[in-house]
C-alpha positions as MATLAB code, in Angstrom:
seq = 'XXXXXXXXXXXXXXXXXXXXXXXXXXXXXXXXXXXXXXXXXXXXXXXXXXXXXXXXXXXXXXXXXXXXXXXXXXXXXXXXXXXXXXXXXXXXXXXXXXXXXXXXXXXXXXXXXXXXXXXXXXXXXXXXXXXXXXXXXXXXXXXXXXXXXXXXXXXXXXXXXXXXXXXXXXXXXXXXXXXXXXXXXXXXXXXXXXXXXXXXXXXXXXXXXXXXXXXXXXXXXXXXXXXXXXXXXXXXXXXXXXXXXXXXXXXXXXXXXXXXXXXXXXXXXXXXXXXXXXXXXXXXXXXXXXXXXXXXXXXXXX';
ca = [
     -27.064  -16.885   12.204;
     -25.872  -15.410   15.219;
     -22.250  -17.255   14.326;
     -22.535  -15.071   10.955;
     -23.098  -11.952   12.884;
     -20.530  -12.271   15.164;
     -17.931  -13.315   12.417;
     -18.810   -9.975   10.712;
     -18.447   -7.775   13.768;
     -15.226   -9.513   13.906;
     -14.065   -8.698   10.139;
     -14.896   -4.949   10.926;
     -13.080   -4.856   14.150;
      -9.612   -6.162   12.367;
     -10.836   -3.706    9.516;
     -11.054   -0.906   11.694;
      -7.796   -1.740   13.600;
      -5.988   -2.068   10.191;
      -7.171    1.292    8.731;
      -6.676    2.992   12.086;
      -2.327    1.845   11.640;
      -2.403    2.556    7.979;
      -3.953    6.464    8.791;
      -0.777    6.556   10.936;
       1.940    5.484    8.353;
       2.082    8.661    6.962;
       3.032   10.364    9.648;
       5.698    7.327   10.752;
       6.989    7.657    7.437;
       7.940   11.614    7.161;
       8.816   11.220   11.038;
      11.333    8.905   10.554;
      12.618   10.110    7.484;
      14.217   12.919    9.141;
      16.757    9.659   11.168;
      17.347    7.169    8.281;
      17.374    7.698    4.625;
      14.746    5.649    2.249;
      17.149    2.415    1.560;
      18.180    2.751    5.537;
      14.414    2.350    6.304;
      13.327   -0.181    3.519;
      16.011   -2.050    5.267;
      15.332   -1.917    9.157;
      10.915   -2.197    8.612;
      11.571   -4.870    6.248;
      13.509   -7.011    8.573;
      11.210   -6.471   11.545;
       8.210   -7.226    9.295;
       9.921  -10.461    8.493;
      10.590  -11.292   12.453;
       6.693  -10.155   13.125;
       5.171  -12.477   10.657;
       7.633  -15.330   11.160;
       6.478  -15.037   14.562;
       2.563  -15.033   13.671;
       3.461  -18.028   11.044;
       4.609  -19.811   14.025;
       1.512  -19.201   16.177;
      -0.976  -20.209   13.429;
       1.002  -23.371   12.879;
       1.476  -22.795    9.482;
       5.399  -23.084    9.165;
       4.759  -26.706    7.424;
       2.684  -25.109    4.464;
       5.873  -24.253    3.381;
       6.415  -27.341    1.728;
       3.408  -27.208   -0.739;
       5.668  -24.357   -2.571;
       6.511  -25.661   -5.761;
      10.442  -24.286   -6.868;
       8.282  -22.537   -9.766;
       6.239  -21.138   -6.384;
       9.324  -19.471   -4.293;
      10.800  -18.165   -7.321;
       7.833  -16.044   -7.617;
       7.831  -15.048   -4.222;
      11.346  -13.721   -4.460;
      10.488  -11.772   -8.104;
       7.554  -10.403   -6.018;
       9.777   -9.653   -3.244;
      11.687   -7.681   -5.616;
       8.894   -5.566   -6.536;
       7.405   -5.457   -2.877;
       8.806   -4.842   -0.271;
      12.388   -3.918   -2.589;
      11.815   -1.634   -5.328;
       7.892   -0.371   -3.881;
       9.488    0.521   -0.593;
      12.212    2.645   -2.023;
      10.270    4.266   -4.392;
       7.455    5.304   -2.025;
       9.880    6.550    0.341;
      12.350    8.904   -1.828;
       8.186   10.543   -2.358;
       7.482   10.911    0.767;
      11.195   12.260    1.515;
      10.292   14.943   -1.392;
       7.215   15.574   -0.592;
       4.858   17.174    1.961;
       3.309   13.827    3.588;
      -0.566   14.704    2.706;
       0.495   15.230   -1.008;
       2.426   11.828   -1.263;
      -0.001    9.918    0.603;
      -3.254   10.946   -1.382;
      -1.286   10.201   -4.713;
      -0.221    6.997   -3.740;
      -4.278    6.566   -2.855;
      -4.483    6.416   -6.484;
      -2.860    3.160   -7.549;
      -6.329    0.925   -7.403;
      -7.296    2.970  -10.822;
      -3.278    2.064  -11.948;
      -4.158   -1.524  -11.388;
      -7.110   -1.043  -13.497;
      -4.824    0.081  -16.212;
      -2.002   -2.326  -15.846;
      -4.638   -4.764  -16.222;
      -5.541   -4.182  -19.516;
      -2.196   -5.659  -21.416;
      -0.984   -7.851  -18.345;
      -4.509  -10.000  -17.454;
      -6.034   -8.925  -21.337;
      -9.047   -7.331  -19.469;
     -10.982   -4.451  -21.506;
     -12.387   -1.404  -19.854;
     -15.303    0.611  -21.173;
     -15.727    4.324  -21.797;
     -17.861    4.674  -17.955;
     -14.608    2.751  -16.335;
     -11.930    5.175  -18.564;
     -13.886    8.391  -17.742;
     -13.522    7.339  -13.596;
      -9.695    7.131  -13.986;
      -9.566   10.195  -15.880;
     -11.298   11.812  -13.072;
      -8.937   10.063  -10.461;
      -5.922   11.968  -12.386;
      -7.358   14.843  -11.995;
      -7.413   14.714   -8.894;
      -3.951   13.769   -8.798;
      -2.500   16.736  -11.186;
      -4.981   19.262   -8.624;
      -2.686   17.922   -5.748;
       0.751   17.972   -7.695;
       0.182   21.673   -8.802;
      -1.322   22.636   -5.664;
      -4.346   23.442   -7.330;
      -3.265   25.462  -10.658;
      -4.946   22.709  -12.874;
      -3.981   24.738  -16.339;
      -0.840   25.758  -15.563;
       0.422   22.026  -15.143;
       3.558   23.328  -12.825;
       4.602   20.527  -10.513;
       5.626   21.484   -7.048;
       7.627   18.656   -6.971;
       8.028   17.128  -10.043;
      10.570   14.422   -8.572;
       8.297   13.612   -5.501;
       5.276   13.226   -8.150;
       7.215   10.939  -10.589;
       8.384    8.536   -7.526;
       4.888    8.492   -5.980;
       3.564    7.643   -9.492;
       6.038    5.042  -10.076;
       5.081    3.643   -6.605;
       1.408    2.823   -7.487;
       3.074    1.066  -10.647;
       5.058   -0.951   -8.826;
       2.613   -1.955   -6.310;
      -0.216   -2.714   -9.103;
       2.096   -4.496  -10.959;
       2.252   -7.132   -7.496;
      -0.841   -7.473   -6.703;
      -1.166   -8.139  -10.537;
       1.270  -10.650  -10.614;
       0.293  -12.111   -7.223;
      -3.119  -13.113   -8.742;
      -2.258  -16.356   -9.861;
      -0.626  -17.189   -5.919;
      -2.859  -20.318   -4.934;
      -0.552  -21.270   -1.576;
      -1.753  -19.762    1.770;
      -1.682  -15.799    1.649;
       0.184  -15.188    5.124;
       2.902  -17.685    4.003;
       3.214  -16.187    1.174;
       3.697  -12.685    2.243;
       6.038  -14.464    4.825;
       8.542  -15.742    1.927;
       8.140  -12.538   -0.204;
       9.368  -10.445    2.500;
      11.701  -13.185    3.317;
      13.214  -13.048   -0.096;
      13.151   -9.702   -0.808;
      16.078   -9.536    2.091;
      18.876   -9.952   -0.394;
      17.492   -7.724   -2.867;
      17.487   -4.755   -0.207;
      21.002   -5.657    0.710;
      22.441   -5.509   -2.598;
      21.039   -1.944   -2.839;
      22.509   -0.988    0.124;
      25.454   -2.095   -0.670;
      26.078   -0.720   -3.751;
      24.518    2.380   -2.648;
      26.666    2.445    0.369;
      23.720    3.139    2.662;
      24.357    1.168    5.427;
      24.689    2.885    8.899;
      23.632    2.280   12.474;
      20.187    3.854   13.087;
      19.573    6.517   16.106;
      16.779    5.440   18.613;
      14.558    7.539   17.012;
      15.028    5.893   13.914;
      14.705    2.325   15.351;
      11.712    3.407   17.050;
       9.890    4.234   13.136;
      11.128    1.434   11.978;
       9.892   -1.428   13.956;
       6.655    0.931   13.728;
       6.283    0.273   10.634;
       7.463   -2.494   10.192;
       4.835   -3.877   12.481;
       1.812   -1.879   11.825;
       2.510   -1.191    7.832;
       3.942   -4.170    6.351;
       3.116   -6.661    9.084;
       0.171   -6.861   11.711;
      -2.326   -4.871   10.005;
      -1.884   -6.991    6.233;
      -2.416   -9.818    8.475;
      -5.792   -8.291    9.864;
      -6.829   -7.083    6.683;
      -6.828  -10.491    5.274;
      -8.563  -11.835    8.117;
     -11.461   -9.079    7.732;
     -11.664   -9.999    3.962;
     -11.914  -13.458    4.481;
     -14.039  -13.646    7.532;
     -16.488  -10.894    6.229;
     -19.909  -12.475    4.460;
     -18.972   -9.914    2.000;
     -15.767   -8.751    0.365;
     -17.578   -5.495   -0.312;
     -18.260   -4.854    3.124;
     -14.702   -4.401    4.544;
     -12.784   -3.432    1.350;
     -15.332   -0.056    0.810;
     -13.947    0.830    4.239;
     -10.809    1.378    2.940;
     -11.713    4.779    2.009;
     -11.600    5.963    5.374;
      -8.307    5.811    5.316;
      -6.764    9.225    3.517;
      -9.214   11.163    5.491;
      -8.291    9.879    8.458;
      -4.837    9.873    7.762;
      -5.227   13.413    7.199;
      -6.306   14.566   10.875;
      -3.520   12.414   11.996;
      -0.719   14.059    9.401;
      -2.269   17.499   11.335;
      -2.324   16.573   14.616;
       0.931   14.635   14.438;
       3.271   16.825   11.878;
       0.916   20.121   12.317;
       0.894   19.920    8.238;
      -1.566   22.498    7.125;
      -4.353   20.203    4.686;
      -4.594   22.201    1.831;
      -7.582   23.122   -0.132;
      -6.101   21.282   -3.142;
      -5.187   18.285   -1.317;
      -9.049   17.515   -0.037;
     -10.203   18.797   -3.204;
      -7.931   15.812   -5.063;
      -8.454   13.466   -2.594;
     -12.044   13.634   -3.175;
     -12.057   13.545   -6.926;
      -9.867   10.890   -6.653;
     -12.555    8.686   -3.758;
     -14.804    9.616   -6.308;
     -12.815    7.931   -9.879;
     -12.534    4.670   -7.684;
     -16.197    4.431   -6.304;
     -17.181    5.029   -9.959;
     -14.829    2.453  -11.187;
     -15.991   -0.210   -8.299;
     -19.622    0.789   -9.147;
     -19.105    0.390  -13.270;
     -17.176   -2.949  -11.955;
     -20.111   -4.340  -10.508;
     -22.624   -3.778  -12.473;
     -20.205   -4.990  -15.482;
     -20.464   -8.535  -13.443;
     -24.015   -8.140  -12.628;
     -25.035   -8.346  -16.019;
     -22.918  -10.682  -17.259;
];
């Protein structure tokens, strides 16, 4: 008993770490957007992501799983690394380069109800009218960020910055979707995704011509997140999740994070949190707690 209690402490202490890095991101990201472009960035994090969880590969002793990957195994890892950390990276960045950091990070909140969607033709899952009504309130939320507020006049601020932070959640739905069906160990996996995706982000910079040699500054956000966004705290989330008695326990915690991550954007970049920015962000809390709820009781009865 007491073994249980202390393992669950334990999954909500690398929880709370986790969600305390990702609140920052936001704030690394539009910081060190204003040193390295998006592709310069995708580049630099990814590669100290890969040295950070080669490194904790190496301390878990888990180099020699390696070897269970089947061929048909790694080339899945490098299409996902395509998608993520490649093509998601980009994408979220040229948002948050366009857009004021609150409204691309509470739109990019949204992709758990884009997963739901994807769902539907890619795992032939069916949702039911209680489950389509929460992601139409989740995109409200969304359009009451993009237009600031004017729900009926449907003028994006941004239009741009809205389309790539759209196309962001599709992108990162679409690998977690595909990454269902992953059986091997998950930190080795996310180990050889990153690993592959190294070419990938290359050829884009080379054909983009985006290669340059980063200020200090820039270096600085990029290990950043490189450590604490795509490597150390997917490391502790996984941990929490699998540690936890529950799954529900740790993941509901996740919706701490836009909140928190707006003090931080205000503190940190001084961005003013607009009234149509909480107002979204809460509609949009509210589409996925409705969705998790309908979820669950969908299993429940079944």
């Amino acid at each position: 008993m007491f073994s249980s209690f202390d393992n669950q402490n334990k999954a909500y202490l690398f929880a709370g770490i986790a969600i305390f890095f990702w609140s920052t991101v936001a704030s690394a990201f539009k910081l060190t957007l204003e040193h390295l472009g998006p592709i310069q960035l995708v580049m630099y994090s990814t590669l100290f992501s890969i040295l950070v969880l080669f490194i904790i590969v190496i301390y878990q002793g888990k180099i020699k799983l390696i070897k269970a990957f089947s061929s048909i195994d790694l080339i899945r890892c490098a299409f996902l690394g395509l998608l993520n950390p490649c093509l998601y990276y980009i994408i979220l960045f040229k948002g948050y380069d366009a857009l004021p950091a609150q409204e691309a990070m509470v739109i990019n909140f949204s992709w758990p109800v884009m997963m739901v969607i994807l769902s539907i033709p890619i795992l032939k899952q069916t949702i039911d009218i209680k489950s389509f009504l929460s992601i139409i309130l989740c995109y409200i939320g969304v359009i009451a960020i993009a237009t600031g507020g004017e729900f009926f006049s449907l003028s994006f601020n941004n239009p741009e910055g809205v389309f790539y932070m759209l196309l962001s959640t599709v992108i990162w739905s679409l690998f977690w979707l595909f990454n269902t069906k992953n059986k091997n160990d998950p930190l080795v996996s996310i180990f050889l995704i990153f690993l592959f995706s190294t070419p990938f982000i290359l050829l884009v910079v080379y054909f983009t011509n985006s290669f340059g040699i980063p200020s200090i500054q820039g270096i600085m956000g990029s290990v950043y997140i490189g450590l604490f966004e795509m490597g150390i705290s997917v490391v502790l989330w996984q941990s929490a999740l699998k540690i936890s008695t529950t799954v529900s326990r740790v993941a509901s915690l996740v919706f701490i994070t836009p909140f928190l991550s707006l003090v931080v954007l205000y503190i940190v970049l001084g961005e003013k949190i607009l009234a149509s920015t909480f107002f979204g962000l809460i509609l949009i809390c509210a589409g996925l707690i409705l969705q998790k709820y309908f979820t669950n009781k969908l299993i429940e009865s079944s």
